[in-house]
N, C-alpha and C positions, 0 to 999 in steps of 0.2 A: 268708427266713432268710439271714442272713452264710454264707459258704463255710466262713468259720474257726468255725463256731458247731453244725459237722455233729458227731453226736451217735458215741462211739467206741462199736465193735463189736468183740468178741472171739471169734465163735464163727458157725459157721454157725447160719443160723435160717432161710432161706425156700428153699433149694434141696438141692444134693446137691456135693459134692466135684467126681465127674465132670460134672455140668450146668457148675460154675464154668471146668472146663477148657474142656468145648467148647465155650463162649462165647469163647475167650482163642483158640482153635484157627482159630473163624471170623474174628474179630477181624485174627489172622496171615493167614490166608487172600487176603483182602483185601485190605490191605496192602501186600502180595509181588505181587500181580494188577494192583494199580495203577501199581508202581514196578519198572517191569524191570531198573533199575541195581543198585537194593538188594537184589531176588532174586538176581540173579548173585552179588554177595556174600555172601547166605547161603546160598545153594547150593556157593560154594567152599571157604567156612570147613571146610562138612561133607565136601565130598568129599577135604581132604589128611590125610595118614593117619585117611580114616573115622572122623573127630572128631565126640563127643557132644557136641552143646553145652547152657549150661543160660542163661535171660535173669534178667537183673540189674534189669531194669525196662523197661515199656511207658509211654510217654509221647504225654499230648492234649492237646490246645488247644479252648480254649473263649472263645466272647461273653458278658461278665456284660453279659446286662441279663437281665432278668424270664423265667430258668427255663431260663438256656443257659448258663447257666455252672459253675462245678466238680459242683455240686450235681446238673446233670442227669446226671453222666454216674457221679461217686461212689456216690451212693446203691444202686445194686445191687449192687458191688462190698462195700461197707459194711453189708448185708445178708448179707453171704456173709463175712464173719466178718474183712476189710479194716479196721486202723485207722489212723487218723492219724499219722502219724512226723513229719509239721515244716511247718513253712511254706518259701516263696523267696520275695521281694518283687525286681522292678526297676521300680525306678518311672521311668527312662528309657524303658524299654519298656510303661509301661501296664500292666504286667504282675503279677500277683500266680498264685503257686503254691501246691500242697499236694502232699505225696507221702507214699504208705499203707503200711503194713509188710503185709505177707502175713498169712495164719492161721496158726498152726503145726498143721502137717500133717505123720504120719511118710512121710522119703522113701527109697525103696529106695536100698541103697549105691551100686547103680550106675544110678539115676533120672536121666533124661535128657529134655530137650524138652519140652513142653506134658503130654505122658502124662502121664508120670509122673515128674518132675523138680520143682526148687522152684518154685513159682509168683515170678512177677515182681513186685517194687515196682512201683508205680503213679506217674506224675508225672499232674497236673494242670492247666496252666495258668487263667488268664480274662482273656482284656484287658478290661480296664476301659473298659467302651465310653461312662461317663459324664468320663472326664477328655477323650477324644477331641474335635476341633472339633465344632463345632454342626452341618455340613455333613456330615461323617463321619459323625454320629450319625444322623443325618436319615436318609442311607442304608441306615443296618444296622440301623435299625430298620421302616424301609419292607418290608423282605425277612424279618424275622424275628420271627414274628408271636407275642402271647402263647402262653403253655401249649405252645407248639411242641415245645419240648427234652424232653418227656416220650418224645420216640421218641429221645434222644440215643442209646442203646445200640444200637437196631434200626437207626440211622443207621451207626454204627460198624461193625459187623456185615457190612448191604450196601455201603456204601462209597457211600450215594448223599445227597444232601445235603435238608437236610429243609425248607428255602425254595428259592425258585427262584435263577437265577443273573441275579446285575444285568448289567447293560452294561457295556461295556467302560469306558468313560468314569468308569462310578459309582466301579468298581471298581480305575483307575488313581488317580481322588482320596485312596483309602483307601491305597492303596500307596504314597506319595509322603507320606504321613502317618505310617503303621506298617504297617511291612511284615510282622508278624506277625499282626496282624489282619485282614490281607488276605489272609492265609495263610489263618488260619481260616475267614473269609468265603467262601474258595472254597472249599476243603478240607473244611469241614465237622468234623464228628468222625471222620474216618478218623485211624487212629494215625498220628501224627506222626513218633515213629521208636522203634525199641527198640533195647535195650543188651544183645549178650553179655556172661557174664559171663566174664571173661578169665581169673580164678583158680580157677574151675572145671573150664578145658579140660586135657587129659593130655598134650597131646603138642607139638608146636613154638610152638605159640601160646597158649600159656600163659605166654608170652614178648611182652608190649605190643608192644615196639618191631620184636620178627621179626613181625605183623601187620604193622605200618609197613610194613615193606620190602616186605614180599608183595606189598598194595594196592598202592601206589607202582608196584611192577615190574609188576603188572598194568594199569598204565593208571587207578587207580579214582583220582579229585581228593577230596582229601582236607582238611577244615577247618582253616585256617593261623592261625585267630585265635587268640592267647595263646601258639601254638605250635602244631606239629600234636600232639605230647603235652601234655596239657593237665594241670597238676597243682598238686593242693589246696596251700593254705599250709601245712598239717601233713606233706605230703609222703605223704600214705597213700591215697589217692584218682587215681589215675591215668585219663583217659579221651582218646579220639582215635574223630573221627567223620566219615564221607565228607561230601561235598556233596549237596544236594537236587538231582536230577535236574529240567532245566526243560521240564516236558511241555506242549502245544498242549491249549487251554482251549478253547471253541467260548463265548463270551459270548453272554446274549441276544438282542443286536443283529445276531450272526450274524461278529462281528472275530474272527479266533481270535488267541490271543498263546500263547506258552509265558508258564509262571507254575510256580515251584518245588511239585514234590510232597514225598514225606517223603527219609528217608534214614536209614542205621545207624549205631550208636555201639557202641564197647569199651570196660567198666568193667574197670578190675581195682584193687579191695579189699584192702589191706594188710596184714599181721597189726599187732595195737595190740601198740605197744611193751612193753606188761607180760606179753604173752604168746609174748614173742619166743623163749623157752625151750623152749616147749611139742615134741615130736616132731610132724613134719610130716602124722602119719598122725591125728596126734589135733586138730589144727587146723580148728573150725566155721566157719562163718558168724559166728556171735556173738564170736566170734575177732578177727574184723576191722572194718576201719574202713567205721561203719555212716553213714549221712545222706546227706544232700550238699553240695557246695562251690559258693557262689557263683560265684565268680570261675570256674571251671569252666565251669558252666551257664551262665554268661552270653557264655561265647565258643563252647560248644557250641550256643545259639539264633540264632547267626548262620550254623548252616547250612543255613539254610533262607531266606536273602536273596534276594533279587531281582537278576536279573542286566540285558539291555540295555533289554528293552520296555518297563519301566515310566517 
């Protein structure tokens, strides 16, 4: 079945509200465990004035061929009451997306985090592992066997990868091709990075650009493609997001390399011009500017590049 042909879900049907968090909870877990740069960062957001924060979106990378790609990892979520909100296509990148609108769930006024706060948009990716060379293919298909992706969630979850790991060699061919899918190929479905949502925060950093300065003055490297503020053509979509940390892989062959893990992003959401009236205490979600911006995402998936090994 096509990614874009998955079938839309309105409502919980196979779990429970809190089951769908503590899937999201372990998820983060994970996540933060793998990437000690981006924990630092989301353990400081919260500790300047004891800031709640809430996410704007968790985002994964997937291999389309046969049962690894958007599908293996959507489907649960899209049982749990997840629908479709849009496609991303870069076809420089091999790359095709899909990104989910949450359930509407009621959230306490003051819901905060995974608890009890709004659940996150979903991004998607899949490279297209049949545009890739014959040689590329050859590879990513040697390691990733039918029927495999049926564990993509449990994958996700422990953070451990559900074929084995090529060699170093297999795995610099892939990289020197598309470095996102060599991202994937190692990585797995470990979340790739999530997004605070920046117009949800109460206090200094409810302010994009005083984030900027924070990071920066802390040391954190920050994504400079398109700009380190990265912003939509409508001008209502605002995002800025660190670098991937280059953590030591151990390859089959026993080469270790650093190879990019994940890394964090800041959305912050617009009010839409026709609501620009509205009193700031009556101002929703639905308020703002909802989707996303190419031009954006395509210079936010460059933080996850490869730096001197490959």
């Amino acid at each position: 079945m096509d990614s874009f042909d998955l079938p839309h879900t309105s409502s919980f049907k196979g779990g429970s509200e809190l089951f769908l968090r503590d899937v999201f909870e372990n998820i983060l877990k994970t996540y933060l465990k793998k990437n000690p740069t981006t924990k630092r960062i989301w353990e400081l957001v919260q500790s300047v004035d004891n800031e709640k924060i809430c996410y704007d979106h968790f985002t994964f990378m997937t291999l389309k061929i046969e049962g690894y790609g958007i599908d293996s990892m959507s489907s649960f979520f899209m049982d749990n009451g997840y629908k479709i909100g849009g496609g991303l296509d870069f076809p420089k990148k091999n790359l095709r997306g899909l990104w989910f609108s949450p359930p509407e769930i009621k959230i306490p006024e003051d819901g905060h985090g995974l608890s009890n706060g709004p659940l996150p948009r979903l991004v998607m990716g899949e490279i297209l592992v049949d545009e890739l060379s014959p040689a590329s293919q050859e590879i990513i298909r040697k390691y990733l066997k039918p029927a495999g992706g049926k564990q993509a969630l449990l994958s996700s979850i422990l953070g451990s990868l559900i074929w084995e790991k090529p060699t170093w060699s297999e795995f610099k061919h892939i990289a020197e091709e598309n470095e996102l899918a060599a991202w994937a190929f190692i990585n797995g479905y470990t979340m790739n990075h999530l997004a605070f949502s920046v117009h949800r925060l109460k206090h200094r950093f409810s302010d994009i650009n005083c984030i900027i300065r924070y990071l920066e003055e802390n040391g954190f490297d920050l994504n400079q493609d398109g700009g380190v503020l990265k912003v939509s053509t409508d001008g209502l979509l605002l995002q800025v997001s660190s670098l991937s940390e280059q953590l030591p892989v151990e390859f089959s062959d026993g080469i270790i390399k650093s190879v990019p893990a994940s890394y964090i992003e800041f959305t912050e959401r617009l009010v839409l011009p026709q609501f620009e009236d509205l009193p700031h205490d009556q101002i929703k979600e639905i308020h703002r500017r909802e989707d996303f911006a190419l031009n954006n995402a395509d210079n936010i998936l460059e933080s996850s590049r490869f730096m001197l090994d490959v």
